[in-house]
N, C-alpha and C positions, 0 to 999 in steps of 0.2 A: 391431602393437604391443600390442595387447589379449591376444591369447595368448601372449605372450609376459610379460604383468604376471600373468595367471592363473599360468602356470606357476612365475613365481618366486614367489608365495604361496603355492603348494601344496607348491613346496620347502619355503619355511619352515616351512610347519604340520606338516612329517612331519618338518625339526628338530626342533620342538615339541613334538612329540610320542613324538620316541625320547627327550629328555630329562625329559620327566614320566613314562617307561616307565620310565627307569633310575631316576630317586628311587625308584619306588614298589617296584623289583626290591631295592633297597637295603634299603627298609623291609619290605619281607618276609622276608628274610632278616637282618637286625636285630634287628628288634624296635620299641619306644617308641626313637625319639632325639629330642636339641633341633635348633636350627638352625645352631649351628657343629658339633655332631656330624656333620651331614648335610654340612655344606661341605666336612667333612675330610674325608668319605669316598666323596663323589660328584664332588672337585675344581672344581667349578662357585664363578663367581663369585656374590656376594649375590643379584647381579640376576638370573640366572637361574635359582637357586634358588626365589627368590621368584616367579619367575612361573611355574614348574612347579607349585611347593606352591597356587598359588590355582588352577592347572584344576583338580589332585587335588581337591583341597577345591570346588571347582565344582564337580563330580559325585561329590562325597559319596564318595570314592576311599581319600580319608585324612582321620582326624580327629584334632584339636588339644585343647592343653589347657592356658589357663594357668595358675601357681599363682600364688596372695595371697599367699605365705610369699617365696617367693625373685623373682618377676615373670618367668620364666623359660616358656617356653613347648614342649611338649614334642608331636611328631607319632608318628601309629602307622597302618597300613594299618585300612581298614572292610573284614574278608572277604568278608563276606554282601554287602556292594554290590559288590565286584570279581563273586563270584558270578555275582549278578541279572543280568549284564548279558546273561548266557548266553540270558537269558528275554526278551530287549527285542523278538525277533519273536515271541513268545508275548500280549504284553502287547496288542501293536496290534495281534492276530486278536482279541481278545478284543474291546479297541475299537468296532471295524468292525463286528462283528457285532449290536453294542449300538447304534451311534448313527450320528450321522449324520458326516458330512466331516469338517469343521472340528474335531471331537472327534479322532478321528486324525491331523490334523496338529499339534494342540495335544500328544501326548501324543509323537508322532516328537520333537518342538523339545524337552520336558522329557528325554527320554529322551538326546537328543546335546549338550545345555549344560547338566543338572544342575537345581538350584532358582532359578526366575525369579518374577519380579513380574511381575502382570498387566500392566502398561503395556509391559513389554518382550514378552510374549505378543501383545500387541492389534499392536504394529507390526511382529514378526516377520510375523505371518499378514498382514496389509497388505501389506508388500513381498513377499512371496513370492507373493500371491494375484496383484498388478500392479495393487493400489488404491491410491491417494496417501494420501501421509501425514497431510502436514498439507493445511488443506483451502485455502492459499494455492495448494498445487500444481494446483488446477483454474481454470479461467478462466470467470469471469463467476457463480463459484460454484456450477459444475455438483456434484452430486453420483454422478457418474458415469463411466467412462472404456473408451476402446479400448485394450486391450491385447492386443498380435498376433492381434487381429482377434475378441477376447471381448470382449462386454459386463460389464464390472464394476461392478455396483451398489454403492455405498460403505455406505450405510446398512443394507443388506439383508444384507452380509458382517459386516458388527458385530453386528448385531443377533442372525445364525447363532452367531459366533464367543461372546459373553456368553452365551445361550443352552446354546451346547455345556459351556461354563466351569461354569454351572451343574448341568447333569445329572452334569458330573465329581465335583463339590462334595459333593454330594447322595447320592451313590451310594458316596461314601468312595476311590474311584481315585484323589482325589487330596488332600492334606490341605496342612495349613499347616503352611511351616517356622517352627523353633523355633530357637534357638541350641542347645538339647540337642541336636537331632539332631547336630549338629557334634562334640559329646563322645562319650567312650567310655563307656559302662554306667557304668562302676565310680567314675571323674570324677562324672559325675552325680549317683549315689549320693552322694559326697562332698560335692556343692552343697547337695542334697535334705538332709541331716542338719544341713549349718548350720543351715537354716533352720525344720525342725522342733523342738520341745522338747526341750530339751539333758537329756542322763542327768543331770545335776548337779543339776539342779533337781526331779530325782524321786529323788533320793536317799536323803530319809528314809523315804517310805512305797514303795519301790521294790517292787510287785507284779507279780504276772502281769498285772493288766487295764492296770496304767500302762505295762510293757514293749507289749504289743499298742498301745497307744493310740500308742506313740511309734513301731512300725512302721507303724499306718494309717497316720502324719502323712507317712511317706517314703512309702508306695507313691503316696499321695492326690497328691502334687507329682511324682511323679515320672509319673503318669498325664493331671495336668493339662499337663506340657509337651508330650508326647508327641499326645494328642488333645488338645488348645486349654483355654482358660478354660471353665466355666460359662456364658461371654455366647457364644461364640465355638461351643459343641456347641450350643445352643438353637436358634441363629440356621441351623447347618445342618440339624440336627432340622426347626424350620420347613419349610425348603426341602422336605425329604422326604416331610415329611406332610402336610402341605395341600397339595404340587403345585402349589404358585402359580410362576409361572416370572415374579416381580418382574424379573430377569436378560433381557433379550432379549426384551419384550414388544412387540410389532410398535405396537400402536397408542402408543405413546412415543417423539418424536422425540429419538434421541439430541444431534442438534446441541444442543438445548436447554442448559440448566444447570440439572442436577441440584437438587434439596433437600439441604440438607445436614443428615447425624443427627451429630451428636454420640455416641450413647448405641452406635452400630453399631462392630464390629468392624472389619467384613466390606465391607460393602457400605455405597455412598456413595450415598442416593438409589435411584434404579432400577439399580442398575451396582455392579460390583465395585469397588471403591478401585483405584486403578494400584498402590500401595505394600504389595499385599498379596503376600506372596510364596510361591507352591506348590512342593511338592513332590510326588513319585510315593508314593502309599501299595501298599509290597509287601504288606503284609496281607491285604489287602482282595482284591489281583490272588488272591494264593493263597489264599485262600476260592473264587475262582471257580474256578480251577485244580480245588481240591478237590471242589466240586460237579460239577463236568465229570465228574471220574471218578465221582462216586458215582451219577447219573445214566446214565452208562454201565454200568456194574454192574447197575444197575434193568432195564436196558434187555437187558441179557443173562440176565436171571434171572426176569424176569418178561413183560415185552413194551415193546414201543415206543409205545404208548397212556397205558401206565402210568408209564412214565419221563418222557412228556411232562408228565402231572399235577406227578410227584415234584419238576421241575425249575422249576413255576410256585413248587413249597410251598418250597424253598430259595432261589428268587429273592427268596420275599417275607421271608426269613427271615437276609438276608443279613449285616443290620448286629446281627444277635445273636449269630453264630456268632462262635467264636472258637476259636485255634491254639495249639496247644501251645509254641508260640515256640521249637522248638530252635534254636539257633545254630550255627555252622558246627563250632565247638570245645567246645562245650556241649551235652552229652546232658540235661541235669536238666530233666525234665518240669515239675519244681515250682518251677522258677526263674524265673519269668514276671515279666517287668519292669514287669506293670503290678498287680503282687498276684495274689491268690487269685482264681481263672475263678467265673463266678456258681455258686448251687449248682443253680437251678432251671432247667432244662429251656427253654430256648425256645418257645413254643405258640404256635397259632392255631386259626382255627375254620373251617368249612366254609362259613362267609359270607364270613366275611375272605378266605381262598382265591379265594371266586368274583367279592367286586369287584374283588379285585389281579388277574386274569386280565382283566376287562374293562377296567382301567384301563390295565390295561399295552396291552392292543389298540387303545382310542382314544387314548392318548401322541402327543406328538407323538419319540418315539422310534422306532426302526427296528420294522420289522413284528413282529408278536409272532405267532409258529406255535404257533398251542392247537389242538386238535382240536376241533371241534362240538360239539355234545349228539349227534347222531347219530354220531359217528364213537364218541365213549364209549360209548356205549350196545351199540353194533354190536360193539366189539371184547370184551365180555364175552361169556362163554358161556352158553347158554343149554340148556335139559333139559323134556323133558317131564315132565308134573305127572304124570303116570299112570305114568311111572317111576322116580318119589321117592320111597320107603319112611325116613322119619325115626326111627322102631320099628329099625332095625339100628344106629343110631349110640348108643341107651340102654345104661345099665351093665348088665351082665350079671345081677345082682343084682335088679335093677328090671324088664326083662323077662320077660314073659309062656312060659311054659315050651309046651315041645311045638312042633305049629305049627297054623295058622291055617288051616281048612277051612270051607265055605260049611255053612250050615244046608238039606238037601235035604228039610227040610218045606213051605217056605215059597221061595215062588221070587220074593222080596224081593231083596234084595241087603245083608242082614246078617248080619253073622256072628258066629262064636262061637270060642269058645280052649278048645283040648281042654288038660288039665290042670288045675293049681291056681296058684290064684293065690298070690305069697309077700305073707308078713304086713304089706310097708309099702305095699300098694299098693291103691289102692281099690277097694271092695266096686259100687261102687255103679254100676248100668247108663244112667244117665241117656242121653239122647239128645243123639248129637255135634256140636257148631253146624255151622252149615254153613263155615265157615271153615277148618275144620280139613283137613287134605291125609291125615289116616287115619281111618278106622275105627276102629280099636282105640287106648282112650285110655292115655298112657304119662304119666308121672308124671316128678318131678323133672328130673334132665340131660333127660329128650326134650319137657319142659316148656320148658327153658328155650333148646332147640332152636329150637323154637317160636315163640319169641319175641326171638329172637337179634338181629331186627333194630332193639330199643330198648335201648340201652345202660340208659338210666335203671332199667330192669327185668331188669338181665342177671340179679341175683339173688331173685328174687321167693320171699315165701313161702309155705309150701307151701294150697296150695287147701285151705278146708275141701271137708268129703263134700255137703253140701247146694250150697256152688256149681258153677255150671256154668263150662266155662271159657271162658276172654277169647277172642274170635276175632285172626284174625290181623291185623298192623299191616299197612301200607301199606310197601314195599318201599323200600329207601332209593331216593336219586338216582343217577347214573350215575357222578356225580362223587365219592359216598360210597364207593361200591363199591370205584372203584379205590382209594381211599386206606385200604379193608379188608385190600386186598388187599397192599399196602406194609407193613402192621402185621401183616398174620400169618405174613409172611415169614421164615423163619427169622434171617435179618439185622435182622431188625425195622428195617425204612427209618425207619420211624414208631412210635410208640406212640400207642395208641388210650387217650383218655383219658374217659370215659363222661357222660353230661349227668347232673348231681343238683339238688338244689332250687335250688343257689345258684349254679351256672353252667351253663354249657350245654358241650355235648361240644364237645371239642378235641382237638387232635393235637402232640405234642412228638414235638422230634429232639434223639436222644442221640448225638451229632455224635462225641464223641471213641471212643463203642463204634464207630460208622461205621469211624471212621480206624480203626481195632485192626483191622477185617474185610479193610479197603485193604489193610493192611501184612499180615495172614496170604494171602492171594488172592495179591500180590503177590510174595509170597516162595513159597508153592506153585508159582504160572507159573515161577519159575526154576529151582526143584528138577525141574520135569516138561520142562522144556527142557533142561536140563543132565542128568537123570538117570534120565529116563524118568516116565512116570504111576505105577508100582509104589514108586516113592520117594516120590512127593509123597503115597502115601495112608499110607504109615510117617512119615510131618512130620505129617501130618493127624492122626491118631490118638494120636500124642502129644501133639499141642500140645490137641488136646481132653482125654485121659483123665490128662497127667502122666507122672510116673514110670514108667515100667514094665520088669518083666526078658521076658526073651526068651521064656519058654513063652506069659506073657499077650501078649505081642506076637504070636507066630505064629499067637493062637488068633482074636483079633480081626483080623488082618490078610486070613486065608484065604491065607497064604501055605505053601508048604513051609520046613524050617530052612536049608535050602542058599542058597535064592536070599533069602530077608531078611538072612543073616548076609553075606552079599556086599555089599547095598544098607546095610544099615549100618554097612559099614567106607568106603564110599565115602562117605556123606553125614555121616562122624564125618573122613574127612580134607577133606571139603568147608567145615568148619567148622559144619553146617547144624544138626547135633546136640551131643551129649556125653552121657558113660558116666563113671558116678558107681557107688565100691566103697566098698558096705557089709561089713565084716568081724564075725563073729559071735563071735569072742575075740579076745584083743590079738594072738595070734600071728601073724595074717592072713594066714594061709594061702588059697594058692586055691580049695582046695576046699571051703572054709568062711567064703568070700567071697560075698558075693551083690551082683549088677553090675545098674545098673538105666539103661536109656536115656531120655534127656529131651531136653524141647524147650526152648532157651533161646531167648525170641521176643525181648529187648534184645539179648544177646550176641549173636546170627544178624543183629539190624541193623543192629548197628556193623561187624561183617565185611562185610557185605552194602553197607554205604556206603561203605566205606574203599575196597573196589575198586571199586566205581563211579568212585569220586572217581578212582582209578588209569587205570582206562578212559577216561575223558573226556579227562585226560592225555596219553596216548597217541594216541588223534584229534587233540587243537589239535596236536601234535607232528608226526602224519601231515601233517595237512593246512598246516604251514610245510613240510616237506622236499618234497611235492607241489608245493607252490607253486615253489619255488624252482629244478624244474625246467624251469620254463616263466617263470622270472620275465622275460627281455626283452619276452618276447610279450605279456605280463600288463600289464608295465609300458609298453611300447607301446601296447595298446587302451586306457589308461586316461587316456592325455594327450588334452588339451579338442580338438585340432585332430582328431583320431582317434575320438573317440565321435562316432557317429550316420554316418560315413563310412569304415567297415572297408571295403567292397568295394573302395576305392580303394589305401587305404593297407596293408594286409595281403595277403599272398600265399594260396596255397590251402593249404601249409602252416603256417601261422602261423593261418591259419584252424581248420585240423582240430587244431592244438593247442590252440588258445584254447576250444573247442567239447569235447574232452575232458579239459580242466583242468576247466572249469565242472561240467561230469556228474557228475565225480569229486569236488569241492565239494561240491555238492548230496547227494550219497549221504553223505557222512560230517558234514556237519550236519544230514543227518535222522536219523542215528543219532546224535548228540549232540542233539539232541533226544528221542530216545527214553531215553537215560540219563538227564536233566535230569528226565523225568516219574516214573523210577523213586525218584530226588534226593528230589522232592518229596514223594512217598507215606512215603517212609523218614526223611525230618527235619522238612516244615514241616508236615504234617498231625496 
């Protein structure tokens, strides 16, 4: 009798669920309707209407909007969360990797019901774990229970699960709902201006600084629904900065009864309010998305030593970075729904760096993989001092003419410079500290060679003739090195920012030139896959120099005319490029035409995503007709009396089909996962 109540609940929910597929099929191909639009045109009674419109709107699917003028309430599809959901096993590798259990199960439940309240989070993980609910369900007041033969500690899975809630908090994976998230943008916007200073009221002295003052006041509200109140950021701020884990602190008996604050948002006492209700913040997933790759790139261009550094400096850097917000339908970089991106750079410092690496290791968060001091140390290279010559990297101007020949009077070990010295360089023979790694003393750039490893001093001026010079400083740390080495990187990982009187040396990331390097590397790898290596250095060369006609193209490329003029009609019907005709009279003739090829790096990524978008397509599409070859068998393995007991109920055929249906699964969501990665480089970065 029991699988058989299973089964007819499982029918239902796949009713349930083809008729929240059909609204939402409706409303994408619609558009914005109300509620008897939608009855007339999906034939559904109220009642079921209404209870498809609350799952969509349960997982954020679809969102609403009433107005104050007519009381009429209008539904429209969320793209970007139909999207997302492409990413839901992206999100929980992400998880897992970070934390501990309970944080993965808490983030599975928001991922398959949408936005819940903590109280319905604390009882999901209860009954799913086989802890009792309420604490009448134990006898004699045990705090503890056998469940198919596990010991479940009641107090010690709460204590994990508040705990896990917190590190989610803290970290921004998961934020608070709002009623905006419910709205579309543009509803919003229209709430947000009620409530800012009305034009009407600036109407006499209506300026530039009062127009600005009345768009802060909408970005200001419309940034406060989206990330919380002022009480509401502090209270998580807190959490992240001091590291107090108030949430889930073992020596605090939950049973107890809480203090209660008044003045908190968030949190009731030691404990999260039951009534708070979260949501998935994509943001925040796609900032680590986006580190992963750029960390990756590090690691392909520099070393795996050095990526590991890079990957501690954007963890600690996480809740500053920020996305260009595109939208699924929205290219405007400058459109960003929460105002203008800061202007100032993110930084830190090489202390900050080295306690977030130690803090991150003793956490009680999942293991943190840093390298040593030895293993840093080891993975730089190293040179003997006896075959440094610093005298070859001086300007040409500044060096000592001729060459350098020992003195065969004196069998010393000094020497002398045959030649003349030029006029800005000093006269003067003093003797060379011992510090010094030459002999022969070089002036200005090999000065400052010299002393390269104190930023404070990069530009020093120039030595009088009577002083002798400074010896050398003390070598940076291991950990400096690598982060040298991130900054001189052509991609500049890092910018190196130098110690002066009034701060100390720090390091910024220019996040959005990152992404720009993502999306040209990105779009290179497709041109040398589709079109060879000889195409992707003709992308390269334009997108670095601009415009260019074909004689400067063949001269830089080291091409012949035959084979670029072939690679450029393919990579112009590829869309990758375009040819732009300048005519030198009106008559514009051809041969008084001059034709210049260029690299359009927006136009190349809306092509470039538009068939992504088509591919991906195409797979969900493969993979129902796939399906549907095999669906008795599919649907066969997947009723409750049949899992965990195929050997019995499935034949050897029914077998080897069930077993190449799955293979054949797996390969084309790992390739819908590789287009999702490219998704992301080309829109949310």
């Amino acid at each position: 009798m029991r699988p058989l109540i299973r089964e007819r609940s499982l029918s239902n929910r796949r009713h349930e669920a083809n008729r929240a597929q059909h609204v939402l099929q409706i409303l994408f191909l619609s558009g914005r309707l109300t509620f008897s639009a939608l009855i007339r045109q999906t034939l559904f009674t109220p009642r079921q209407l209404k209870h498809s419109l609350a799952v969509l709107i349960q997982e954020n699917l679809v969102l609403w909007y009433t107005s104050a003028e007519d009381d009429s309430t209008s539904y429209e599809t969320n793209h970007n969360a139909c999207y997302l959901l492409i990413r839901s096993g992206k999100y929980l590798s992400y998880v897992e990797d970070r934390f501990k259990e309970p944080a993965v199960e808490l983030l599975s439940h928001l991922i398959a019901h949408g936005h819940t309240s903590v109280g319905a989070l604390v009882r999901a993980h209860r009954s799913s774990s086989g802890a009792p609910i309420h604490k009448s369900a134990l006898r004699n007041g045990l705090k503890c229970k056998d469940v198919d033969g596990r010991h479940v500690d009641d107090t010690h899975s709460a204590h994990a699960l508040q705990d896990s809630l917190c590190n989610l908090l803290s970290t921004g994976l998961l934020g608070l709902a709002h009623e905006s998230d419910f709205r579309p943008f543009a509803d919003n916007r229209t709430e947000a201006e009620k409530l800012a200073p009305h034009r009407d009221e600036l109407s006499l002295k209506m300026k530039q600084a009062e127009a600005l003052t009345y768009e802060e006041g909408i970005a200001d509200r419309l940034h406060e629904w989206k990330h919380g109140t002022e009480a509401q950021q502090a209270e998580l701020s807190d959490l992240k900065r001091s590291k107090k884990r108030k949430i889930g602190s073992l020596s605090q008996d939950l049973n107890k009864r809480p203090r209660l604050s008044t003045e908190s948002e968030i949190t009731d006492g030691d404990r999260l309010r039951e009534d708070v209700i979260l949501r998935i913040n994509h943001d925040n997933f796609s900032i680590l998305d986006r580190n992963k790759k750029l960390v990756a790139l590090a690691e392909a261009s520099i070393g795996t030593v050095t990526s590991q550094v890079y990957a501690a400096a954007l963890r600690m850097l996480e809740d500053q970075l920020e996305l260009k917000r595109r939208t699924l339908f929205s290219d405007d970089v400058n459109a960003v729904e929460d105002g203008p991106l800061p202007r100032e750079l993110p930084q830190f410092s090489t202390s900050d760096l080295s306690t977030e690496i130690a803090t991150s290791a003793d956490s009680n968060l999942k293991e943190f993989s840093f390298p040593g001091p030895t293993d840093l140390a080891d993975s730089l290279g190293h040179a003997d001092g006896e075959e440094i010559d610093l005298t070859a990297y001086g300007h040409m101007k500044k060096r000592r003419k001729k060459m350098v020949k020992p003195d065969t009077d004196d069998d010393s070990d000094h020497v002398q410079v045959d030649g003349f010295a030029s006029p800005d360089e000093d006269e003067s023979t003093d003797d060379i500290g011992e510090g010094n790694v030459s002999n022969v003393e070089s002036d200005g750039e090999d000065q400052i060679a010299s002393e390269e490893y104190h930023p404070s001093q990069a530009n020093p001026r120039k030595r009088r003739r009577s002083e002798s010079p400074a010896p050398l400083k003390a070598p940076p740390s291991p950990l400096t090195q690598h982060l040298l080495l991130l900054a001189h990187h052509p991609y500049k990982f890092l910018h190196h920012l130098p110690a002066t009187i009034s701060a100390d040396e720090a390091w910024s990331v220019d996040i959005h030139a990152l992404s720009k390097h993502l999306l040209i590397h990105s779009l290179t790898r497709m041109v040398t896959a589709k079109l060879g290596p000889l195409a992707a250095r003709l992308v390269r060369i334009l997108q670095q120099k601009g415009k260019l006609d074909e004689k400067t193209l063949t001269t830089l490329s080291l091409m012949n005319q035959k084979t670029m003029r072939t690679l450029l009609s393919e990579l112009s019907s590829e869309g990758f490029i375009e040819l732009q005709e300048v005519p030198k009279d009106t008559q514009r003739a051809p041969m008084k035409t001059m034709f210049f090829w260029f690299f359009d790096e927006e136009r190349c990524r809306k092509r470039v995503l538009d068939m992504t978008y088509k591919t991906m397509c195409r797979l969900l599409q493969r993979i129902t007709v796939e399906r549907a070859k095999v669906k008795e068998t599919v649907e066969k393995s997947e009723r409750v009396d049949v899992q965990g007991h195929e050997d019995e109920f499935l034949g050897e055929g029914e077998k080897e089909a069930l077993a190449g249906w799955r293979a054949k699964e797996e390969r084309l969501l790992g390739e819908l996962g590789r287009l999702d990665d490219l998704v992301a480089v080309l829109r949310d970065f």
